[in-house]
N, C-alpha and C positions, 0 to 999 in steps of 0.2 A: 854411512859405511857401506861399502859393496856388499853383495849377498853373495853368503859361502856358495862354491858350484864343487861338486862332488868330480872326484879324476880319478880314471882306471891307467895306471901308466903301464907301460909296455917296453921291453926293450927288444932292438932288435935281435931276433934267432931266438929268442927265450921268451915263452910264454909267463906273462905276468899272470898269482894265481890272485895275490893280495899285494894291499899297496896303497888303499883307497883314502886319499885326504884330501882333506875339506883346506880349500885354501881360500883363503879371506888376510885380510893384510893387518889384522890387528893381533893376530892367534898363531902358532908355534908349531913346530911341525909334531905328528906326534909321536912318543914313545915308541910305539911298538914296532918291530921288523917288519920284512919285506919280503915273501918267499916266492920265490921262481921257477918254474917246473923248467927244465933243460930241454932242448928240441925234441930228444930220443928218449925221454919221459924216464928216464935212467937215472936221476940225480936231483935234488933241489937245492938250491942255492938262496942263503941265507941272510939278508941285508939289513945291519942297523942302523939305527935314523943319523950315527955318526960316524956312516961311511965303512964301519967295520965289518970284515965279512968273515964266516966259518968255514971251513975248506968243507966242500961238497958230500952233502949227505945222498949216499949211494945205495944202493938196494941191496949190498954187499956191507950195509949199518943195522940192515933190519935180523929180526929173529931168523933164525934158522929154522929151530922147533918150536912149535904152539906150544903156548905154557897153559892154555885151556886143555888141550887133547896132548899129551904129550904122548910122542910115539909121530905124529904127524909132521911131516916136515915141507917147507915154504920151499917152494923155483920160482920164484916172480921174475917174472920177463919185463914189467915195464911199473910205474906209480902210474895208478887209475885217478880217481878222483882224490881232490884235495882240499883242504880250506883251511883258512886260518880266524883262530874265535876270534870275537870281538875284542879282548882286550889283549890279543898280543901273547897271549901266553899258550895256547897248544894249539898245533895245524892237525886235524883229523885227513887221514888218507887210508886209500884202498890201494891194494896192489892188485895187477892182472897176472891170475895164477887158476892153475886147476883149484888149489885153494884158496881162497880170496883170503887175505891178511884185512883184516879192518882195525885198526890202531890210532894211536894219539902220540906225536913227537913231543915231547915237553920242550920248548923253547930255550928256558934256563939252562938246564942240562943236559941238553939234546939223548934223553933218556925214550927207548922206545917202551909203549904199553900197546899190549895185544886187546881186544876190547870184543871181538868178534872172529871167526871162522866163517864163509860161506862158501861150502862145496859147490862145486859147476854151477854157481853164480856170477854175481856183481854186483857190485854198490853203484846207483846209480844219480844219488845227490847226496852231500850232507846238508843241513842246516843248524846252524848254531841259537843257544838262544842268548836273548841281549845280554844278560850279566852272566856268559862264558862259561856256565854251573853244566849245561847240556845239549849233546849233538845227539841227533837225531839225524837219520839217515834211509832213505828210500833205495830196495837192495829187488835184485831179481834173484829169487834161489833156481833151484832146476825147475824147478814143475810149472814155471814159468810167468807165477800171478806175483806182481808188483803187490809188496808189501814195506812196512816202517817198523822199525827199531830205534831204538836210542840210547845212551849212557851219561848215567851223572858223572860227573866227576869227583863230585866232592864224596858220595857215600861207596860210588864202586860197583852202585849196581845196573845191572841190564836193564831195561825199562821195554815190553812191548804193549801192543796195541789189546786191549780186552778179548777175551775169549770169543765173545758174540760178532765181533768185526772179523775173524778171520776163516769165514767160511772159503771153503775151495776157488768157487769160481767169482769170487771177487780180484780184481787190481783195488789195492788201497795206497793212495797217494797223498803224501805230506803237502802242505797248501798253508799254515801258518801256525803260529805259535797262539797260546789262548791267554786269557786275563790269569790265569793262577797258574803257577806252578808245574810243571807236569800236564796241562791241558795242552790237547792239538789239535789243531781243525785240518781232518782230511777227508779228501776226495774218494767218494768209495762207489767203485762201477761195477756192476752185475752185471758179465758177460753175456750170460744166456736173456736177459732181456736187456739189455746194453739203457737199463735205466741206473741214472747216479745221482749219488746223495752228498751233501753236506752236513757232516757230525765232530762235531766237539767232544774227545772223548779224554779221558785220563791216562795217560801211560803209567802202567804199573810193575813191579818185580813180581819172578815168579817161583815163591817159597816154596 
């Protein structure tokens, strides 16, 4: 039997975000969609595996008002970063805004959840973990040290990095997912002596 080879497809004018199958000649294409960022980063475009598609979700789909801070209201000028979980059922994205929108589109019924706020920031990668339970996401807030966040889905709540990890003049960098649960190995740099570490720590809520 041939050996599956892994494809990022792409169409032309349109940034392919996700899409990724394993094609091997005895296996089926699979279930989940296909999301698209638009040239102008204004829109995503929605593909399922039977050709069906959603008329274009637009940044004129998203909140208006934070249902975290209410009183706060969204201008998002463009979708920042995107992804789609492993099994097809929520695309995590940032918007580019004085307040950065961090959210999850529900697939099913293209329902949005607000998940995060990050004033004169950005989100700068998400990472999903394998069974789709939680993203995790590497954000710049103002004061300008790379730091990690995350959210389960299933319980709703926020997840960050331990107290003792998030001294000032560190950048802390997501780098992989850990053998249990809630563990994540990241990269953590001490500016003022530009020495970096490797730690496996536990993301936790904060009661």
């Amino acid at each position: 039997m041939p050996a599956c080879r892994q494809r990022n497809w792409f169409t032309p004018g349109i940034l392919a975000i996700s899409g990724i199958l394993l094609a091997c000649a005895t296996e089926n294409i699979p279930s989940y969609p296909t999301v698209q960022l638009a040239p102008d980063r204004r829109a995503l475009l929605v593909t399922f595996p039977n050709q069906s598609t959603l008329p274009p979700f637009t940044l004129q789909n998203l909140l208006a008002e934070s249902t975290i801070a209410p009183g706060l209201f969204f201008r998002p000028q463009r979708f920042a970063q995107v992804l789609l979980s492993p099994n097809g059922r929520h695309l995590a994205f940032s918007t580019e805004d004085h307040h950065t929108l961090v959210g999850l589109l529900d697939l099913t019924t293209m329902a949005v959840q607000e998940i995060d706020i990050i004033s004169e920031g950005e989100v700068v990668a998400f990472h999903w973990s394998d069974d789709s339970r939680t993203v995790a996401y590497d954000y710049l807030p103002a004061a300008g040290y790379r730091r990690v966040k995350a959210y389960d889905i299933q319980t709703g709540e926020n997840l960050f990095v331990p107290r003792d990890e998030g001294k000032s003049t560190l950048h802390i960098t997501f780098e992989a997912w850990g053998s249990q649960p809630r563990d994540v190995l990241l990269s953590i740099l001490d500016i003022r002596t530009n020495n970096r570490q490797m730690n496996t720590v536990t993301l936790g809520s904060r009661k």
